[in-house]
C-alpha positions in Angstrom: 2.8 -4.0 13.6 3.5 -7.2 11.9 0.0 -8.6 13.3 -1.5 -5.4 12.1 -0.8 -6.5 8.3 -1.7 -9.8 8.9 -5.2 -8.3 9.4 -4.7 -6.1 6.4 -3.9 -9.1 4.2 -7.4 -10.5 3.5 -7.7 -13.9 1.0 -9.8 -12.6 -1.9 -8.8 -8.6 -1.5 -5.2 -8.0 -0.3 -2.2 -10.8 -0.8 0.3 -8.5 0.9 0.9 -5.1 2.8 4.0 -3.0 3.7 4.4 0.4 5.4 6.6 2.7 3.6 8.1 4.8 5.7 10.5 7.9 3.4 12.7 5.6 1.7 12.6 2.5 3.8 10.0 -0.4 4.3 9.5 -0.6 8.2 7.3 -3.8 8.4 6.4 -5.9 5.1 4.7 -9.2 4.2 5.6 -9.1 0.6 7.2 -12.0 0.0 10.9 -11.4 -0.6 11.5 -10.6 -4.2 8.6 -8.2 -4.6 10.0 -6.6 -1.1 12.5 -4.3 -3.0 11.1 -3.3 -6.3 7.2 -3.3 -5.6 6.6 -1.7 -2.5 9.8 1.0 -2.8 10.2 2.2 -6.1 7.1 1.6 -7.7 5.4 3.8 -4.9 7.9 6.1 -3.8 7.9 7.4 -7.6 4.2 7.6 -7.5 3.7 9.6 -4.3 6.8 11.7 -5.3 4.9 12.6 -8.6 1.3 13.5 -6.6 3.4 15.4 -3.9 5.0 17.9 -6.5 2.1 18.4 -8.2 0.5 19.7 -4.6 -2.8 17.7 -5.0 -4.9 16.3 -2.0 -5.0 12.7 -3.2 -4.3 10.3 -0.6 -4.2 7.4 -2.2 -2.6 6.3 -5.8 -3.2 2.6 -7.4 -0.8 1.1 -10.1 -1.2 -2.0 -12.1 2.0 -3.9 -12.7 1.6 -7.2 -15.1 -1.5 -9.0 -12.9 -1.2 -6.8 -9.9 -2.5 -3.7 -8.7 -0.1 -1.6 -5.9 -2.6 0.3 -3.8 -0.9 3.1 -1.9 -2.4 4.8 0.9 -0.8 7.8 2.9 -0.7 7.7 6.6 0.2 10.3 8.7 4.2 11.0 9.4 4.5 10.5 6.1 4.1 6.6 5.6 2.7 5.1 3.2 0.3 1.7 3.8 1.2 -0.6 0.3 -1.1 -3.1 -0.7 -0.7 -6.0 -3.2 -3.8 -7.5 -5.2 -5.1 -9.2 -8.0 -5.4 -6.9 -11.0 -9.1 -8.1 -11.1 -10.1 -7.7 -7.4 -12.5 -4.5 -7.2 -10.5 -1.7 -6.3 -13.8 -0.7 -3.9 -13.1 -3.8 -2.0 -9.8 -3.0 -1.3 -10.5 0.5 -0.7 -13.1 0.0 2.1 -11.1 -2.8 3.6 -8.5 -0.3 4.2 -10.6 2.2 5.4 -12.1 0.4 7.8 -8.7 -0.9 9.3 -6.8 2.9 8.7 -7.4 4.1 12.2 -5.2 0.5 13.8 -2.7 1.5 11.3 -2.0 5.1 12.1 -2.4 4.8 16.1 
């Protein structure tokens, strides 16, 4: 799975994925002091707040100083977290996922 984020993290798009899986990061390559706070609480309090309010988004994006945190639901209830520039076109990263979505979930 580790290799599988390597291919998510593109230069220019994404500098760093995780999978979220409940409460606990599975496979990460955040680097260590984003690990923690980034990908588990910023996210988990995001999809918490779409969950209770019964809506079909599947994705959620959340700018933090000069990031963005893109979140995208998987199935078994994971969530694929991805790091980028604040600036990097949120299209970009969205097809990028996309396209690479069906590695992630098989």
């Amino acid at each position: 799975m580790k290799e599988l984020l390597g291919q998510i993290d593109k230069p220019g798009v994404i500098e760093s994925s995780c999978i979220l899986q409940g409460a606990e990061i599975s496979v990460s390559t955040f680097v260590s002091r984003n690990h923690e706070t980034v990908a588990k609480k910023a996210f988990s309090y995001v999809f918490q707040n779409v969950t209770k309010l019964r809506t079909k988004h599947d994705e959620a994006h959340l700018e933090i100083g000069g990031k963005r945190l893109s979140g995208f639901m998987l199935q078994d209830q994971r969530v694929l977290i991805c790091m980028s520039d604040k600036n990097t076109n949120v299209s970009l990263v969205r097809d990028h996922i996309y396209l690479l979505k069906p590695k992630v979930e098989a």
